[in-house]
C-alpha positions as a printed Julia matrix, in Angstrom:
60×3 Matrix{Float64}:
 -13.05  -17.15  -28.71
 -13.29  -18.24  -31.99
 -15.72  -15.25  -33.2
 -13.22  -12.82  -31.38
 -10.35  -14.56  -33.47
 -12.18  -13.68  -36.74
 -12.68  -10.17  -36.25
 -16.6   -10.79  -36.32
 -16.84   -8.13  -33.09
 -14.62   -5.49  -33.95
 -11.46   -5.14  -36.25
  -8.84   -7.51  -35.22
  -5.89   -6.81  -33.1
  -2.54   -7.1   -34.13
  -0.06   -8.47  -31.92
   2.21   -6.19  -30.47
   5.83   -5.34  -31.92
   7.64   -6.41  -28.78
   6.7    -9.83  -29.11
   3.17   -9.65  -27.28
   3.81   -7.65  -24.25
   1.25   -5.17  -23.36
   2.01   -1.7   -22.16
  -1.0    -1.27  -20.07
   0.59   -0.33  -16.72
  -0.32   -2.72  -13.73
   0.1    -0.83  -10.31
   0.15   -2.63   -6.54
   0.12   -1.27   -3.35
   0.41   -2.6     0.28
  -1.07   -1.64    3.61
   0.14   -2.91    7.03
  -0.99   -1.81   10.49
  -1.62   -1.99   14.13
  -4.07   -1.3    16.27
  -4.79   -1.35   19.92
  -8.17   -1.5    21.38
  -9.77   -2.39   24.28
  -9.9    -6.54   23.69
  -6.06   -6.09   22.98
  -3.52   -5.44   19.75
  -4.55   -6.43   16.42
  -2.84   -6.4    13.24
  -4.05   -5.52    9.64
  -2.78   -5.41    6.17
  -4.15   -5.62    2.3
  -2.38   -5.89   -0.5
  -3.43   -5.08   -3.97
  -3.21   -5.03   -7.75
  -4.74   -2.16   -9.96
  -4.92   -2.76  -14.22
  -7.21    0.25  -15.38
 -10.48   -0.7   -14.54
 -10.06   -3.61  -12.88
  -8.5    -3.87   -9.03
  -7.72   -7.12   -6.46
  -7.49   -6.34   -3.14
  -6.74   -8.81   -0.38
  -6.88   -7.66    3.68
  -5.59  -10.14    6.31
């Protein structure tokens, strides 16, 4: 942290004019189901986040 602070990796980043807020867009998206099988009916869902490169995804 304290190396990244000091512009020792890279030139340093200024904070952003709005007071800090970011305009990197964060997406989410949700998934619910049913489906019916030969043991019975079974429900599914995920729900997920998506910020460029990096996703979170959570099924139930």
């Amino acid at each position: 942290m304290a190396l990244a602070a000091c512009g020792v990796d890279g030139e340093p980043q200024q904070p952003a004019p709005d007071g800090g807020t970011s305009s990197v867009p964060v997406t989410g998206s949700a998934t619910v189901g049913m489906s019916v099988g030969s043991s019975g009916t079974r429900g599914y869902g995920a729900v997920g986040l998506s910020n460029g490169p990096v996703s979170l995804i959570v099924g139930f």
